[in-house]
C-alpha positions as CSV (number, residue, x, y, z in Angstrom):
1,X,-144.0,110.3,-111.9
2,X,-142.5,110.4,-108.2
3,X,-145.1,110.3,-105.5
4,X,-144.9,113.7,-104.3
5,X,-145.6,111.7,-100.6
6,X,-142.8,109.9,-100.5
7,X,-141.3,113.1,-101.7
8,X,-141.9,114.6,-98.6
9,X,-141.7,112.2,-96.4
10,X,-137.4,111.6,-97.3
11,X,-136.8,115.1,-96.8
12,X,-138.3,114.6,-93.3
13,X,-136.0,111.5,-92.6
14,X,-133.0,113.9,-94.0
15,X,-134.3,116.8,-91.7
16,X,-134.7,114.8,-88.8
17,X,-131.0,112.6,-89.8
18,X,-129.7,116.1,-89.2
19,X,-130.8,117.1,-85.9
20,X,-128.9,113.8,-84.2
21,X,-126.3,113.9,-85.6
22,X,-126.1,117.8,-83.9
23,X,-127.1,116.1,-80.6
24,X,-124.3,113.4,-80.6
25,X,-121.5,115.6,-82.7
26,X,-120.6,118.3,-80.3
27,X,-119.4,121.9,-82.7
28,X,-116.0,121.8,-83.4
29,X,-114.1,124.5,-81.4
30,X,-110.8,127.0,-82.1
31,X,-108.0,124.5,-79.9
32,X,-106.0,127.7,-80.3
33,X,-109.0,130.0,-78.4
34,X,-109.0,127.0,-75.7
35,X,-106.9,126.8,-72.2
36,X,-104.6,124.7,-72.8
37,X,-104.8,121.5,-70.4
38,X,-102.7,121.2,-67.2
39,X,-99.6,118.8,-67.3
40,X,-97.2,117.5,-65.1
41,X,-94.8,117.7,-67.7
42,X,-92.5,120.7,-65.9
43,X,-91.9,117.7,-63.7
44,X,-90.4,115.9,-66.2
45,X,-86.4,115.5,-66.5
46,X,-85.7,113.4,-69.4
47,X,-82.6,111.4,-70.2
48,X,-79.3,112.3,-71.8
49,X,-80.3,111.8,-75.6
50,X,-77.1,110.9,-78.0
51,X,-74.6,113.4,-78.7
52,X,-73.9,114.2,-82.3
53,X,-70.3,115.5,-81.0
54,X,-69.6,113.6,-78.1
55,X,-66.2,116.0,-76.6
56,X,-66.2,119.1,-77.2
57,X,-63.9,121.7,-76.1
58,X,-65.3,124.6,-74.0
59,X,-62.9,127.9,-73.3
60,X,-64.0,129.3,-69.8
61,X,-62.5,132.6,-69.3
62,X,-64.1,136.0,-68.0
63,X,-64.7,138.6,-70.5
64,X,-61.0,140.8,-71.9
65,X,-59.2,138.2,-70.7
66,X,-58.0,136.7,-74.2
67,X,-60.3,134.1,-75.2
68,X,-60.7,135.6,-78.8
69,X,-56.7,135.9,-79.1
70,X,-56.7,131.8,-78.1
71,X,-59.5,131.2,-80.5
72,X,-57.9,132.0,-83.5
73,X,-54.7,130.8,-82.9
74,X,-56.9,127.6,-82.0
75,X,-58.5,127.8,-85.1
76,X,-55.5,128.0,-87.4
77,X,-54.6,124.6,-86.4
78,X,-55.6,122.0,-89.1
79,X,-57.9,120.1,-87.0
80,X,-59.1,122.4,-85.0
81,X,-62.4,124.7,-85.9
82,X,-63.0,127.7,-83.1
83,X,-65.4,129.9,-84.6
84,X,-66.8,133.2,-83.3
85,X,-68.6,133.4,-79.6
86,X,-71.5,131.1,-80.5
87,X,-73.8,132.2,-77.6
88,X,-75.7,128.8,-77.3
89,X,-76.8,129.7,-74.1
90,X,-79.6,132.2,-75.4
91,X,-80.6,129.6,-77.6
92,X,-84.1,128.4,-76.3
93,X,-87.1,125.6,-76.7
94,X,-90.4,127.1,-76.6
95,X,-92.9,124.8,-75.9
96,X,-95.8,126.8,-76.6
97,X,-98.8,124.5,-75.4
98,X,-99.0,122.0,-72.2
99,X,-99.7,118.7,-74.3
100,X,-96.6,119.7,-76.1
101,X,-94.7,118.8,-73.4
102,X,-96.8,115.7,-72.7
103,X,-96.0,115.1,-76.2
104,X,-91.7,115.3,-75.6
105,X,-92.3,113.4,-72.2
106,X,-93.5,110.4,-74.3
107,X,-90.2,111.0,-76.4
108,X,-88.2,111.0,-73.3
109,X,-87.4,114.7,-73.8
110,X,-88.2,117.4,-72.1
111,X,-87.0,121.2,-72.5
112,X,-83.5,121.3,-71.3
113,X,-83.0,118.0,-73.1
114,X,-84.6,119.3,-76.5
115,X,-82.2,122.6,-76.4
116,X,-78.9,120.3,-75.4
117,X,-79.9,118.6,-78.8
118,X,-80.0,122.0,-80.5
119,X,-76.9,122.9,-79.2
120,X,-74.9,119.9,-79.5
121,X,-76.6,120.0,-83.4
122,X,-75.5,123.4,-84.0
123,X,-72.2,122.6,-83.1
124,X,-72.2,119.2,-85.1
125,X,-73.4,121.4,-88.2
126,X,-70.0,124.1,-87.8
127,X,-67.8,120.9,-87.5
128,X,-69.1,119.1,-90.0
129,X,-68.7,122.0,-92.4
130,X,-65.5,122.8,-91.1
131,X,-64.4,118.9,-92.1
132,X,-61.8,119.6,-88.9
133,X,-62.2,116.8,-86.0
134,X,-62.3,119.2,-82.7
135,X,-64.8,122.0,-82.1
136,X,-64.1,125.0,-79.3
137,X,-66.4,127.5,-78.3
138,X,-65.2,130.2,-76.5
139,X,-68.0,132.0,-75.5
140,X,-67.1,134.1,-72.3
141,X,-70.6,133.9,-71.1
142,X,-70.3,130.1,-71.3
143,X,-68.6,130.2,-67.4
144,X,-71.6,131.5,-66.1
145,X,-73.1,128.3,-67.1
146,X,-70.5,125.4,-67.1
147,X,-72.6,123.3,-64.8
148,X,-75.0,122.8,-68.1
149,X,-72.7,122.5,-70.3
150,X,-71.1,119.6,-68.3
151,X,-74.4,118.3,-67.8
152,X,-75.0,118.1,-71.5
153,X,-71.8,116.8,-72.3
154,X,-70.0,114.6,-69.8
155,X,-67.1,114.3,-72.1
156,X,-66.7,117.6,-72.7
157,X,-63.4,119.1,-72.1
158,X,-62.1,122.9,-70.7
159,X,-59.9,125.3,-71.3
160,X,-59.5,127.5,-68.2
161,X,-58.1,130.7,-69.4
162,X,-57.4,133.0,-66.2
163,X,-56.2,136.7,-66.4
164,X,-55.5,139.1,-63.4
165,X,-58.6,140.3,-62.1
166,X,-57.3,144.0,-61.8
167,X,-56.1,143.7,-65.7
168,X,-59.8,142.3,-66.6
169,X,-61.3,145.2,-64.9
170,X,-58.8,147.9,-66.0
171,X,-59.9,146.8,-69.6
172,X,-63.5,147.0,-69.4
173,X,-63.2,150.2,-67.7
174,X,-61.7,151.5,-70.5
175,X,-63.5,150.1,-73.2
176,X,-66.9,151.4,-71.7
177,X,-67.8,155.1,-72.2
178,X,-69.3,155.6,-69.1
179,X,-67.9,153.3,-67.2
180,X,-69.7,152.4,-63.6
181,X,-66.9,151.3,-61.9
182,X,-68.7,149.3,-59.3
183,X,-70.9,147.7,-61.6
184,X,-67.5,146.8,-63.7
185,X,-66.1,145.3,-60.5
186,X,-69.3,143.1,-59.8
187,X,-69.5,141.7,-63.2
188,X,-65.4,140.4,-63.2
189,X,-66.2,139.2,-59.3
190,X,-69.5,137.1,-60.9
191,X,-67.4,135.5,-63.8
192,X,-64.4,134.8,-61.6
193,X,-66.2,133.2,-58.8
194,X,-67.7,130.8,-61.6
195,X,-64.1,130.6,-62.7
196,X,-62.9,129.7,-60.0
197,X,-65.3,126.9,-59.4
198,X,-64.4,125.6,-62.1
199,X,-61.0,125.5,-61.7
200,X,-61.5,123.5,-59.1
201,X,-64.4,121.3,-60.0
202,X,-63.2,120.3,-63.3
203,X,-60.5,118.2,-65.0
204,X,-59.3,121.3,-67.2
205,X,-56.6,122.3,-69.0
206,X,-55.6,125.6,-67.1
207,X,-53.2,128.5,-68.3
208,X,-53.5,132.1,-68.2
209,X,-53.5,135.0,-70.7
210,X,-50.2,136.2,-69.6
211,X,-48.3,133.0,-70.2
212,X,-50.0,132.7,-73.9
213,X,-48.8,136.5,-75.1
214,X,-45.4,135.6,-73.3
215,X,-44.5,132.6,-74.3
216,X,-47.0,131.6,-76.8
217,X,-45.6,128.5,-78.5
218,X,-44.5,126.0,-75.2
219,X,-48.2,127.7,-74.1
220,X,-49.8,126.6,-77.3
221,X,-47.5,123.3,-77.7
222,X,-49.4,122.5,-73.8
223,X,-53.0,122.9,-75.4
224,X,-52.3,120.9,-78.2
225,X,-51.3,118.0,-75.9
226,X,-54.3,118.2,-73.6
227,X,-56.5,118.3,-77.1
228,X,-54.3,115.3,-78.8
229,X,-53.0,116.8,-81.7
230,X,-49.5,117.1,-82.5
231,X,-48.3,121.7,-82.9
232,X,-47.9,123.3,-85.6
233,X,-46.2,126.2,-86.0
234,X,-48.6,128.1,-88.1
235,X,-51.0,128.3,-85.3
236,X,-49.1,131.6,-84.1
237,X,-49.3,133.2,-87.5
238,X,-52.9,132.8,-87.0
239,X,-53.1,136.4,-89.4
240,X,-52.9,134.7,-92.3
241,X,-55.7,132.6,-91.7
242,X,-59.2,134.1,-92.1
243,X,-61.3,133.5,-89.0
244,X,-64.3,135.1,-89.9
245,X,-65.4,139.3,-88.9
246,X,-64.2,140.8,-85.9
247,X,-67.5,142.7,-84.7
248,X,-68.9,143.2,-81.5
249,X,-70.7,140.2,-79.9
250,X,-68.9,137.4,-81.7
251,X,-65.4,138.3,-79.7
252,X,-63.3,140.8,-79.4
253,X,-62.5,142.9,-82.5
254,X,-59.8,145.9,-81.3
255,X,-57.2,146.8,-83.3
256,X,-54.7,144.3,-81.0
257,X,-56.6,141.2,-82.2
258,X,-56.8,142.4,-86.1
259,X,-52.9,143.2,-86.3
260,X,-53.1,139.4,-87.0
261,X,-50.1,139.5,-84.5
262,X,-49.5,138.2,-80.6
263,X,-49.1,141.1,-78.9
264,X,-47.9,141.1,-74.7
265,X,-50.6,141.4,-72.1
266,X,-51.0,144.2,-70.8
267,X,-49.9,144.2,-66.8
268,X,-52.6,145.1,-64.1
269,X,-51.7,147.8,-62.3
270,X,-50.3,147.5,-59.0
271,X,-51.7,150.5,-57.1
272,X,-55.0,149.7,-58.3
273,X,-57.5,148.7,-55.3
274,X,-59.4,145.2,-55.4
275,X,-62.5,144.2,-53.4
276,X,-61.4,141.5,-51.3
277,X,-63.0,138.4,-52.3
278,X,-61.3,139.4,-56.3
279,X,-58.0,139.8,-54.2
280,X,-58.3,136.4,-52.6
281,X,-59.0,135.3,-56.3
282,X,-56.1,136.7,-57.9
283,X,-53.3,135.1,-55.2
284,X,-54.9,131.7,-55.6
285,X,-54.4,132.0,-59.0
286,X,-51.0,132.8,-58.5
287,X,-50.8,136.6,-59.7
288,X,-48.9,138.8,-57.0
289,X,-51.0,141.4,-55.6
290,X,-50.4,143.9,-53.1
């Protein structure tokens, strides 16, 4: 029979085992309940990381000036995949805790670097199942932010579509319903000040809307030459080509862009009144203005 001593005296040891291991094991906590721990990570800028898609092609135009028209006759050429407005902009990183970013930092990333790799994996993904060799976006919002973009791609090349200011704001007055016509004239001033900058900064292939409805092959023959593929001619039947929904958001989807035909630019009107600085814009782009 088991000494009922000894007995007592191991559930002592066990009883008193217990009570150090409290005192040296702290309780575990909730990491999510804690603060999170303070970093120097925003500090942080992180190296280029390699590019999936190392050139990429990059329409810069302000909104109705065309861009969707240029994408799909882009598109229907055999190398060439333009698909709908792909917004990458508003695509975002969240790192949600401080050591994450401690975490990247030891990767060399940090959160602009992490979304370039999105992006530039996004667009690797639509080439890739395109099995075409170029990739456009056209994305008006993109000229807002060219300065990224060519940060994230140095080899990235542009296509500067320009359109008369007084046409672009003519056309957005009369696709809104209510239209505020001074907030309408702010908004083409903000994209063609970014425009312009880029016009000038960057080694881009420049043409306007009213050259590509006028004279749309030696205007499409020009692109293909800058891009290094030899024209073809079904690029200006681009309606029998299917080049996804036309729906708001992803381009324009009027009735003028889903007759599957190249239809002439509509002229801005010549009594129409310009701020200044969009005046000074439109002569340096060459557009007559009175």
């Amino acid at each position: 029979m088991r000494d009922p001593r000894m007995s007592a005296i191991g559930k002592g040891l066990r009883r008193r085992g217990r009570l150090m291991a409290q005192a040296v094991s702290p309780p575990r906590r909730n990491l999510d309940a804690m603060p999170a721990p303070r970093t120097d990570g925003d500090s942080y800028t992180a190296p280029p990381a390699p590019r999936l898609v190392d050139s990429p092609v990059f329409v810069l135009s302000s909104v109705r000036s065309g861009s969707t028209l240029l994408r799909v006759l882009l598109n229907s050429h055999s190398r060439i995949r333009a698909p709908h407005e792909m917004h990458l902009r508003t695509l975002h990183i969240n790192l949600s805790r401080d050591f994450t970013a401690d975490a990247m930092k030891a990767l060399e990333l940090d959160k602009d670097e992490l979304e370039h790799v999105l992006w530039d994996r996004v667009l690797h993904l639509e080439l890739a199942r395109s099995g075409k060799q170029i990739i456009v976006d056209k994305t008006p919002p993109n000229t807002l932010m060219w300065p990224r973009l060519h940060r994230c791609w140095p080899n990235a090349r542009y296509i500067v579509l320009l359109r008369h200011p007084g046409a672009v704001v003519a056309s957005l007055t009369d696709r809104r319903t209510d239209p505020d016509h001074e907030q309408i004239r702010a908004e083409v001033l903000d994209y063609s000040e970014k425009l312009d900058e880029a016009r000038r900064t960057l080694d881009a292939h420049v043409m306007t809307y009213e050259d590509l409805t006028a004279h749309p092959e030696r205007t499409t023959r020009g692109l293909c030459e800058y891009l290094g593929v030899p024209w073809e001619s079904t690029m200006l039947d681009y309606g029998d080509k299917d080049h996804g929904d036309f729906r708001p958001q992803l381009g324009d989807w009027s009735p003028t862009i889903r007759s599957g035909r190249i239809q002439q630019a509509r002229p801005a009107d010549p009594t129409a009144q310009l701020p200044p600085r969009l005046t000074e814009l439109a002569k340096a782009w060459g557009y007559p203005v009175d």
